[in-house]
C-alpha positions in Angstrom: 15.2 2.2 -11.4 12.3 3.1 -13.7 9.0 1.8 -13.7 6.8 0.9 -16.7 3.6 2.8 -17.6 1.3 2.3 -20.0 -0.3 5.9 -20.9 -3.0 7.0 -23.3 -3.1 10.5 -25.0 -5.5 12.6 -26.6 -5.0 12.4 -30.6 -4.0 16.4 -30.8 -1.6 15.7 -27.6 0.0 12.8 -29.1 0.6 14.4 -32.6 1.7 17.3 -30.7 4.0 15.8 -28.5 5.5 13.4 -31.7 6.0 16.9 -33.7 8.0 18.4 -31.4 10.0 15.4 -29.9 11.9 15.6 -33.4 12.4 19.3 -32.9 13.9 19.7 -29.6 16.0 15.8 -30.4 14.3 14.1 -27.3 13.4 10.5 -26.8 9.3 10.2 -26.1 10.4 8.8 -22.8 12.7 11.5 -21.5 10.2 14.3 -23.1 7.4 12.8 -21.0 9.6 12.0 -17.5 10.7 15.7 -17.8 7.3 17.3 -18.9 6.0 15.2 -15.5 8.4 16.3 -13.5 8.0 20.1 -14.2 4.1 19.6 -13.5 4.9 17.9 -9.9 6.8 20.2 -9.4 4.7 22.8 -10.3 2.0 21.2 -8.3 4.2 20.8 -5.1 4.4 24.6 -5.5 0.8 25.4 -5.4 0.4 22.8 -2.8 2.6 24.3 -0.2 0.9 28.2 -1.3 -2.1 26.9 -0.7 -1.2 25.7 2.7 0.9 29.0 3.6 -2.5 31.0 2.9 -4.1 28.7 5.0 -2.4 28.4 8.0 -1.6 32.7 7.7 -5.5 32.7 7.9 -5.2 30.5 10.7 -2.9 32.8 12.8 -4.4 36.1 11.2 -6.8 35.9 13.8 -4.6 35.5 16.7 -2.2 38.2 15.7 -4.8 40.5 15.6 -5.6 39.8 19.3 -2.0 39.8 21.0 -1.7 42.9 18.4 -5.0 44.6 20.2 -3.6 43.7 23.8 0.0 44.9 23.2 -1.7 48.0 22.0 -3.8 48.4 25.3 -0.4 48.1 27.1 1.4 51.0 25.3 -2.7 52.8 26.1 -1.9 52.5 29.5 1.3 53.7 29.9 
């Protein structure tokens, strides 16, 4: 199922885009589902980086303390 969407483009984007749907044989439709689905993707990407380095912060801290007290063991002994 596809939906409709109405889209407007920058001049230079459209004339772009136009120029090189007739050199890589594409319809403006599947050039534009594809180019959308490579920036999701893309952004999905970041997205889950972003959270990665946020939670590692998160435990950074933690690990640092069972780190100290596992050290203090292996001090005692």
């Amino acid at each position: 199922i596809m939906k409709t969407l109405s889209l407007k483009l920058d001049d230079n984007i459209f004339d772009v885009t136009e120029d090189l749907l007739i050199k890589v044989k594409k319809s403006r439709n599947r050039y534009i589902n594809e180019a959308v689905d490579y920036y999701n993707r893309i952004n999905r990407r970041n997205l889950i980086a972003r959270k990665l380095a946020k939670e590692s912060r998160l435990v950074k801290r933690e690990s640092l303390a069972v780190l100290s007290e596992f050290e203090s063991l292996l001090d005692e002994n």
